[in-house]
ZATORDO-954381 format. One record per residue (C-alpha): x, y, z negated; residue number from 1; residue in three letters. Coordinates in Angstrom, 3 decimals, always signed. Each point is the difference from the previous one (the first is absolute). Layout:
% ZATORDO-954381
- px  py  pz  num  residu
- X  Y  Z  NUM  ALA $
...
% end
This chain:
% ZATORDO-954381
- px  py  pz  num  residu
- -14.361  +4.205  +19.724  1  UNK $
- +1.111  +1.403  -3.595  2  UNK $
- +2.532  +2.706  -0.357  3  UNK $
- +3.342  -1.714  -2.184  4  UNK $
- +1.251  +2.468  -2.213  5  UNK $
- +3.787  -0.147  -0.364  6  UNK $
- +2.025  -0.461  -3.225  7  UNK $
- +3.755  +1.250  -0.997  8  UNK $
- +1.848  -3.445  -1.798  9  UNK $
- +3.048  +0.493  -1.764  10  UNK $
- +0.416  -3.450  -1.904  11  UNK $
- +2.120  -0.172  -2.362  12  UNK $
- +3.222  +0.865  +0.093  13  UNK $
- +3.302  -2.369  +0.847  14  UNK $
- +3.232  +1.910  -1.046  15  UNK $
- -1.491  +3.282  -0.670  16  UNK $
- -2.719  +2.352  +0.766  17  UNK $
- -0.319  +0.621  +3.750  18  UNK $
- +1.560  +2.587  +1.727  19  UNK $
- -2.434  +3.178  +0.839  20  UNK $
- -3.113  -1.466  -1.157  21  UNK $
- -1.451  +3.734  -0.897  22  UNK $
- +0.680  +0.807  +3.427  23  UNK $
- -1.647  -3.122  +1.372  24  UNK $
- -2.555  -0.019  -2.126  25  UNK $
- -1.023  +3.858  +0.864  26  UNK $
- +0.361  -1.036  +3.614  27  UNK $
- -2.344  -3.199  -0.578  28  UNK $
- -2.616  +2.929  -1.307  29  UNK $
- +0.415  +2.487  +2.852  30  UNK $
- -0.862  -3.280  +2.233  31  UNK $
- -3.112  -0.390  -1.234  32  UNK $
- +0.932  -3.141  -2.154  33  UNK $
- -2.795  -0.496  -2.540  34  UNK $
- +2.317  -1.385  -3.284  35  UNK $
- +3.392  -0.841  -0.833  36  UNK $
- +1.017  -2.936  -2.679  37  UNK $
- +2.486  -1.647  -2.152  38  UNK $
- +1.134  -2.672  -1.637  39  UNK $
- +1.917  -2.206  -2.765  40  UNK $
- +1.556  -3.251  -0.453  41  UNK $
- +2.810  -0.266  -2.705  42  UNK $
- +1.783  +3.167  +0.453  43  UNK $
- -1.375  +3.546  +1.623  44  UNK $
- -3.608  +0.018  -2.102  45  UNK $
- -2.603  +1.867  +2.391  46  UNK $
- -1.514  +2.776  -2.390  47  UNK $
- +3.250  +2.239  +0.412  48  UNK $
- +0.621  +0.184  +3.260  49  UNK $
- -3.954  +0.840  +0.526  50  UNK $
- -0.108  +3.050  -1.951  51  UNK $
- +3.807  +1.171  +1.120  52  UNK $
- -0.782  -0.205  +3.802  53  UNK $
- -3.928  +0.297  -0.434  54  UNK $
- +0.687  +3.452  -1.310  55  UNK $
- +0.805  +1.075  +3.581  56  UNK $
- -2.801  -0.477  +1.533  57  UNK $
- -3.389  +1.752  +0.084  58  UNK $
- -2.943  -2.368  +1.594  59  UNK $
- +1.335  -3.845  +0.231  60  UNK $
- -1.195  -2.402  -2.010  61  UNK $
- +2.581  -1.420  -2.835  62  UNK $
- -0.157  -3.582  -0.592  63  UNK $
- +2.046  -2.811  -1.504  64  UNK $
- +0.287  -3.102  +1.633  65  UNK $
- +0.042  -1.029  -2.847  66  UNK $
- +0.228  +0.278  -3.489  67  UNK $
- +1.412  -3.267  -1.698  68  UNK $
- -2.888  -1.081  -2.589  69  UNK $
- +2.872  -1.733  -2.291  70  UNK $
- +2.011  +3.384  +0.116  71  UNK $
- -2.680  +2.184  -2.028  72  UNK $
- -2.764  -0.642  -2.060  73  UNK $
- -3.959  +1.327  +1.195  74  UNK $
- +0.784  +3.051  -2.456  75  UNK $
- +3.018  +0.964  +1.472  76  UNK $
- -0.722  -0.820  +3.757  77  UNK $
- -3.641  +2.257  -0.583  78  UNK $
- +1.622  +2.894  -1.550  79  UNK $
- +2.584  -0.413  +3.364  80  UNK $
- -2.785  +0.532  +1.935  81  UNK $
- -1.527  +2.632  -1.462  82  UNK $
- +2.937  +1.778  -0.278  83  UNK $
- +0.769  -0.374  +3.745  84  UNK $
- -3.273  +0.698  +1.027  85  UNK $
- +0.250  +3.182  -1.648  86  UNK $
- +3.079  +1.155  +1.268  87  UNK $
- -0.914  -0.768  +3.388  88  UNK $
- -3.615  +1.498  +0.158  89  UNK $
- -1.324  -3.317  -0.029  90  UNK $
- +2.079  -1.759  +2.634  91  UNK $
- +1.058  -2.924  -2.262  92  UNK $
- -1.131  -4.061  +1.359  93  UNK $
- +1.014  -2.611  -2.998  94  UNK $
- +0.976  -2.643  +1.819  95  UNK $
- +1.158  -2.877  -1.950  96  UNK $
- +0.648  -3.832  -0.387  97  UNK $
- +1.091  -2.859  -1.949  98  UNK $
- +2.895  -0.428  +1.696  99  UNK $
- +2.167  -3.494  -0.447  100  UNK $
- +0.812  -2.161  -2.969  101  UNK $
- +3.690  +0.399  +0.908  102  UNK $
- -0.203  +3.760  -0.291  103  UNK $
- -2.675  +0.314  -2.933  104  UNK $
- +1.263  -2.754  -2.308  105  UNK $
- +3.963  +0.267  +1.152  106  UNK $
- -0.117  +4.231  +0.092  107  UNK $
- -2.660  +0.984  -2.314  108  UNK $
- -0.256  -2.705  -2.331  109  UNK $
- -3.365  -0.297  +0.303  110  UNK $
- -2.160  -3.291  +0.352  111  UNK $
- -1.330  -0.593  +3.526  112  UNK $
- -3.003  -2.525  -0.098  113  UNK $
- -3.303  +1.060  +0.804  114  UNK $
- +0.462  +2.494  +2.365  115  UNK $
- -3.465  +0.432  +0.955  116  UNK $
- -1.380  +0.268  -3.401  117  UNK $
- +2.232  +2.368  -1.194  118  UNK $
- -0.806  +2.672  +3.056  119  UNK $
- -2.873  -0.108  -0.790  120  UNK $
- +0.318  +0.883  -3.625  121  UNK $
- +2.678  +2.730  +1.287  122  UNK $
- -2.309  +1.675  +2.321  123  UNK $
- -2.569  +0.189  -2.497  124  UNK $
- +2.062  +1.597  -2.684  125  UNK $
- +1.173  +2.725  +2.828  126  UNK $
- -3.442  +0.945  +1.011  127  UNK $
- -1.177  -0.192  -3.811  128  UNK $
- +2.620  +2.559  -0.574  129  UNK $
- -0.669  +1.938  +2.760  130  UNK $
- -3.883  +0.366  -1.008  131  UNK $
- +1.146  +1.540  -3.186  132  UNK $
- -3.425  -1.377  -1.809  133  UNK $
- +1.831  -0.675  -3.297  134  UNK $
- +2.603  -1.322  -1.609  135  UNK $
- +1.281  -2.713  +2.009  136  UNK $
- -0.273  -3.584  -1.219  137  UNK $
- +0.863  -3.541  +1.764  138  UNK $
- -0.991  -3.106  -1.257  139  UNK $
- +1.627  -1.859  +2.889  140  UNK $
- +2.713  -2.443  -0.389  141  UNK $
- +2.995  +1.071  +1.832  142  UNK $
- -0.102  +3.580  -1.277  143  UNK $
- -2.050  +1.265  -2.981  144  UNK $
- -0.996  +3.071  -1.236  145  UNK $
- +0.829  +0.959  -2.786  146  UNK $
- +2.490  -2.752  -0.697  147  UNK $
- -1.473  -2.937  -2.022  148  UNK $
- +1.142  +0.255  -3.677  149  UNK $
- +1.468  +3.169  +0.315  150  UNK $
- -0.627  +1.874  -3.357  151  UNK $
- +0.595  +3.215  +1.307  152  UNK $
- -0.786  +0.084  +3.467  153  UNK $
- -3.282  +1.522  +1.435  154  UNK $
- -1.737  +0.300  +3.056  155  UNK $
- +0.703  +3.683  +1.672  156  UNK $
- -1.817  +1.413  +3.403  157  UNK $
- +2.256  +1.874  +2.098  158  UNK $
- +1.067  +3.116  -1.265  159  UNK $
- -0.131  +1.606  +3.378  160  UNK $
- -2.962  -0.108  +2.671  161  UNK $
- +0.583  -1.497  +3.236  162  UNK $
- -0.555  +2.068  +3.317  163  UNK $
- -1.915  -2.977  +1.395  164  UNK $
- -1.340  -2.525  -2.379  165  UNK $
- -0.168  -2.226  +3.615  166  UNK $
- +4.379  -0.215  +0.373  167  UNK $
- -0.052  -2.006  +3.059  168  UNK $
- +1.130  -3.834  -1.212  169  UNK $
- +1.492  -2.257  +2.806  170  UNK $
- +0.942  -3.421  -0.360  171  UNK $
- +3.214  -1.454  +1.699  172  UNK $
- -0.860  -3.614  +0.512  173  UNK $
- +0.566  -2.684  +2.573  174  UNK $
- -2.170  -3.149  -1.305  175  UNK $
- -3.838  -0.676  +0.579  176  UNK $
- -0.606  +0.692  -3.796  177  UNK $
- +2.033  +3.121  -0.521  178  UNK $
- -1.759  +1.685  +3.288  179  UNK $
- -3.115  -0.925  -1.117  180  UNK $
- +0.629  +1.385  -3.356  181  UNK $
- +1.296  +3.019  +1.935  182  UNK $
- -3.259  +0.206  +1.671  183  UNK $
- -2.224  -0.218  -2.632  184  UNK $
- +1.825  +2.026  -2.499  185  UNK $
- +1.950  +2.705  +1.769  186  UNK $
- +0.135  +2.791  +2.366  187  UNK $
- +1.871  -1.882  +2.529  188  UNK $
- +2.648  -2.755  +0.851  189  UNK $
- +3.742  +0.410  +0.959  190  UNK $
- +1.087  -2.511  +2.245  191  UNK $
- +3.725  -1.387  +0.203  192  UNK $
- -0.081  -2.381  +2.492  193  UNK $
- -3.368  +0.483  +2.808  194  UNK $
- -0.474  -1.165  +2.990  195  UNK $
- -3.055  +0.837  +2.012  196  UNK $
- +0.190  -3.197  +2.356  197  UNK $
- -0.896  -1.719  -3.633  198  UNK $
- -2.068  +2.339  -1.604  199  UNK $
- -2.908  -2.307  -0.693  200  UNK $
- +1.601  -1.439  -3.107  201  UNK $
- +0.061  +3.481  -1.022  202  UNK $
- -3.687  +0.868  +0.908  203  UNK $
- -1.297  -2.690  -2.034  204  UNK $
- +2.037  +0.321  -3.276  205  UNK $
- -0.914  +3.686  +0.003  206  UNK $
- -3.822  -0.613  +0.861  207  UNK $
- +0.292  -2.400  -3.129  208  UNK $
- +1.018  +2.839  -2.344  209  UNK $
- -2.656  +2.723  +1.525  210  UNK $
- -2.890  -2.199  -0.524  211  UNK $
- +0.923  -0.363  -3.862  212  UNK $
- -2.719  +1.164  -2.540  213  UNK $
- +1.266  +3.969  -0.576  214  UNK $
- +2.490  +0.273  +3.117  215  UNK $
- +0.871  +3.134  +0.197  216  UNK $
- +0.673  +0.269  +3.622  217  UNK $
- -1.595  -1.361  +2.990  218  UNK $
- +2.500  -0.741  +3.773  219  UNK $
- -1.502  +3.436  +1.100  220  UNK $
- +1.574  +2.149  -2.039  221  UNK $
- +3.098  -2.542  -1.486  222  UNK $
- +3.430  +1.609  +0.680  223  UNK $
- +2.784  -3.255  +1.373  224  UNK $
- +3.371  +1.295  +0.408  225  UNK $
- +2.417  -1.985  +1.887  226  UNK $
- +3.272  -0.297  +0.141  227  UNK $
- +1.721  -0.226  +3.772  228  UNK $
- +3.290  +0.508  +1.044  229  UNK $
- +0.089  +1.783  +3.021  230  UNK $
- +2.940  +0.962  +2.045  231  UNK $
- +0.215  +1.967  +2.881  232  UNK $
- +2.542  -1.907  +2.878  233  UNK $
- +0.636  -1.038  +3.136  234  UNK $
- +1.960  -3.351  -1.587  235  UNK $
- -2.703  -1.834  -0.912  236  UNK $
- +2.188  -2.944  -1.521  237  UNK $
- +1.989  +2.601  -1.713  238  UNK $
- -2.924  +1.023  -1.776  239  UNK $
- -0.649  -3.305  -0.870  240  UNK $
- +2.803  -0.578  -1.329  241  UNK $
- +0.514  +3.390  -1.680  242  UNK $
- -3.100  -2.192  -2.420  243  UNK $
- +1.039  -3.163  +0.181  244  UNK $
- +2.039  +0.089  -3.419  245  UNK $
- -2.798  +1.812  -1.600  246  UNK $
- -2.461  -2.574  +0.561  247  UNK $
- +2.474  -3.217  -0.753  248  UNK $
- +0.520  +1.984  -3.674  249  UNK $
- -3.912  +0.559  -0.441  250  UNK $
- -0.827  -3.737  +1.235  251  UNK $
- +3.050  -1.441  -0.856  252  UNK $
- +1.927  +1.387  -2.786  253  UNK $
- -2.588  +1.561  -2.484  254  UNK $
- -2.446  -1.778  -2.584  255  UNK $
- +1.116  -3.467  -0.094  256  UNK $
- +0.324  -3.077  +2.164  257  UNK $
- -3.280  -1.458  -1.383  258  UNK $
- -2.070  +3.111  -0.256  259  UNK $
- +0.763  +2.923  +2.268  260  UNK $
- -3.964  +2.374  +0.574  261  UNK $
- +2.383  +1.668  +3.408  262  UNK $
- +0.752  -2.775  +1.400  263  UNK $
- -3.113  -1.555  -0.476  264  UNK $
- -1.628  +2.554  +2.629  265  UNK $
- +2.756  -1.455  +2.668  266  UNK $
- -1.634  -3.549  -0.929  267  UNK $
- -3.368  +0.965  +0.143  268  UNK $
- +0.842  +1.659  +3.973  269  UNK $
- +1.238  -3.469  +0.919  270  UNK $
- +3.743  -0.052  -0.803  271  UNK $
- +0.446  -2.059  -2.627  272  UNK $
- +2.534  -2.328  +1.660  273  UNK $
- +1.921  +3.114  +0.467  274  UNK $
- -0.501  +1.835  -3.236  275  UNK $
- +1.576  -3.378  -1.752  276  UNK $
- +2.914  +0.247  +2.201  277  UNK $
- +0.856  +3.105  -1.348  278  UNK $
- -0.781  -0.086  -3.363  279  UNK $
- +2.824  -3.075  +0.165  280  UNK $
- +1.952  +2.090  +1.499  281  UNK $
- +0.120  +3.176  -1.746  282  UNK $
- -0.055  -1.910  -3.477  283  UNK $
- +2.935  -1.674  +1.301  284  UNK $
- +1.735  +3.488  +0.604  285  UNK $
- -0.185  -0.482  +3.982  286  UNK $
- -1.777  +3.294  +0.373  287  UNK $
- +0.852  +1.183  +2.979  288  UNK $
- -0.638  -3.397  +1.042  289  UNK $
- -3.636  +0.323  -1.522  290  UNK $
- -0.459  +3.443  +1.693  291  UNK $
- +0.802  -1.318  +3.398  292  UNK $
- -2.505  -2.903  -0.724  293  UNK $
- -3.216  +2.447  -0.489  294  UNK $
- -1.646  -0.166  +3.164  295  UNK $
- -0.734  +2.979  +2.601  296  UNK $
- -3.824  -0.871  +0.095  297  UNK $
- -0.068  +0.131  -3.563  298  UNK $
- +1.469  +3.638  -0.294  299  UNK $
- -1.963  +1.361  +2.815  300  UNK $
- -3.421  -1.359  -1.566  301  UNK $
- +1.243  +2.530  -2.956  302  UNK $
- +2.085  +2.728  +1.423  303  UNK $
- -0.359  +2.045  +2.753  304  UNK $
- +3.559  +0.325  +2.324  305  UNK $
- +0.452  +1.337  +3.755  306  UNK $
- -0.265  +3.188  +1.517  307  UNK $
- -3.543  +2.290  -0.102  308  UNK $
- -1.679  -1.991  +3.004  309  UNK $
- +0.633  -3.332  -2.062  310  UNK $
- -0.671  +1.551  -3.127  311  UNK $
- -3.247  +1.144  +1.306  312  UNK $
- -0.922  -2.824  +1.266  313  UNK $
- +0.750  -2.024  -3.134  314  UNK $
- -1.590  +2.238  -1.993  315  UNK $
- -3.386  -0.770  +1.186  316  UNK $
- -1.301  -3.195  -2.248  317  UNK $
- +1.038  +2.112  -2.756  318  UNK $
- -2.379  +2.898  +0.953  319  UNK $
- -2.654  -2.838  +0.187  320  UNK $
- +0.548  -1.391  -3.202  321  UNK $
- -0.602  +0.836  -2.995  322  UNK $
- +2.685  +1.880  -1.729  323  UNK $
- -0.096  +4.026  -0.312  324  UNK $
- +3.387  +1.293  -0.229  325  UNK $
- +3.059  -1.292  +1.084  326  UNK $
- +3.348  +0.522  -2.537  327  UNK $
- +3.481  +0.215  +1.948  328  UNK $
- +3.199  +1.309  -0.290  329  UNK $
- +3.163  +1.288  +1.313  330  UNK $
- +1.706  +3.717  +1.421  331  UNK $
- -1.836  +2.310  +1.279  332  UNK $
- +0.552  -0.668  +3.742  333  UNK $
- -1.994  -3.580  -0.970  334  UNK $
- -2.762  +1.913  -1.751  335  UNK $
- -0.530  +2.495  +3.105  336  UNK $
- -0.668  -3.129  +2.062  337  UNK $
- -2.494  -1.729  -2.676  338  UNK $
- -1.897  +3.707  -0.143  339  UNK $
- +0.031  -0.264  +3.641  340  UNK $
- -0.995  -3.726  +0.542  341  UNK $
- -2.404  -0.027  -2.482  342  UNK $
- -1.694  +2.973  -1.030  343  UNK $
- +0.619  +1.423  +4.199  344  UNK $
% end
């Protein structure tokens, strides 16, 4: 049975930045935890708080979880990464994603079609930039290099070199194209939503992607990062209910009513009859309603609530399949349990 490695998950933030995060996130080292992430939506970007708290630490691995594609250019995002991967001793994972077309055409102004297509092009234009073999050109469509009809504009190579030419890339993605794109183009795959009772979807998506002409990875040495709630009680409908409103947002109250990639992982573990009850709900502004109509099987297929012997036990199909590291959150009394639990 595989050793999980544990990983430190702040999200993004809600009102403000969260309270002691240095402290957690030097406790989360001293535990043995193996990386600690961020992320972005439409307010907090994830870049910042890296580097700020990152800066406190000596050994764990800085990652974000992720980087919003729309947000940055592949210029800007690569010379992020170098940058951080510098100032951390080479410690930096690029995690990133396309994100939604509420959030990239309603925040960023930014066209959102062809998703896949335009990763692609991305993640070549990082690693071409990276390489430092010359000036860097793109003839891709969605983001040229330098820019067509420019008169004045040339192709550069980075002024700096990069510690590693070989930035880790991961892809945050949640549909059978995007993981097999992961697969076959990156380092590894963060997963939102993962349940190990339905991994099998999973397996074959990502076996699509590794047996690709010029993979770059094979499943033996492929990093998947997962996130998973996990709280520590005794109340074990508490807990549930602690996520409940979580989940009814995700499934319920983000993307839109006809095309929502989180809520399409509920419908693909069998709960579609429920995952259209709450969509009507929450778009109808009954969201606690919606939150009380997310069903305990559901969360427990993707979280992990109880006390250690439950935990434990729980945690066992996920030691069997086949994600790596396991991203969760909270104070530092709920991180001494996952160090214990987990890593033992």
């Amino acid at each position: 049975m595989k050793e999980l490695k544990l990983g430190l998950n702040f999200g993004y933030w809600t009102g403000g930045p969260p309270p002691n995060a240095i402290e957690g996130l030097q406790e989360a080292e001293r535990l043995g935890f193996d990386s600690c992430w961020t992320a972005e939506a439409y307010g907090s970007d994830c870049l910042t708080p890296l580097a700020w708290w990152g800066s406190h630490t000596e050994r764990i691995q800085l990652g974000t979880a992720l980087v919003q594609m729309s947000a940055r250019t592949p210029a800007a995002t690569a010379m992020a990464a170098m940058s951080m991967d510098h100032l951390s001793g080479g410690r930096f994972i690029l995690g990133i994603g396309v994100s939604g077309p509420q959030v990239v055409e309603g925040w960023y102004g930014q066209p959102f079609p062809k998703p896949l297509a335009r990763t692609r092009e991305y993640i070549g234009v990082l690693r071409d930039i990276w390489a430092r073999n010359g000036p860097v050109t793109n003839d891709g469509e969605h983001y040229p290099l330098p820019l067509p009809g420019s008169e004045l504009g040339k192709a550069l190579k980075s002024s700096i070199h990069p510690l590693r030419e070989d930035i880790p890339i991961y892809l945050g993605a949640e549909g059978p194209k995007n993981i097999a794109l992961a697969s076959e183009l990156c380092d590894g795959w963060l997963a939102l939503f993962f349940s190990p009772q339905h991994e099998g979807f999973y397996r074959d998506a990502l076996a699509e992607g590794f047996a690709r002409d010029g993979a770059r990875r094979s499943a033996e040495d492929f990093e998947i990062a997962a996130t998973v709630p996990l709280i520590p009680t005794d109340d074990i409908e508490a807990g549930v209910d602690m996520l409940r409103p979580m989940y009814a947002l995700y499934f319920g109250g983000l993307g839109a009513k006809s095309k929502n990639f989180h809520a399409d992982v509920a419908v693909r573990m069998g709960f579609e009859g429920e995952v259209a009850q709450i969509k009507e709900l929450y778009l109808s502004g009954k969201k606690d309603e919606a939150a009380a109509a997310v069903p305990r099987g559901l969360i427990e297929q993707l979280a992990l609530i109880g006390p250690p012997d439950k935990l434990r036990h729980d945690l066992e199909p996920w030691r069997d399949s086949i994600v790596t590291t396991l991203l969760v959150g909270g104070d530092a009394a709920t991180l001494r349990t996952a160090a214990e639990v987990v890593l033992g």
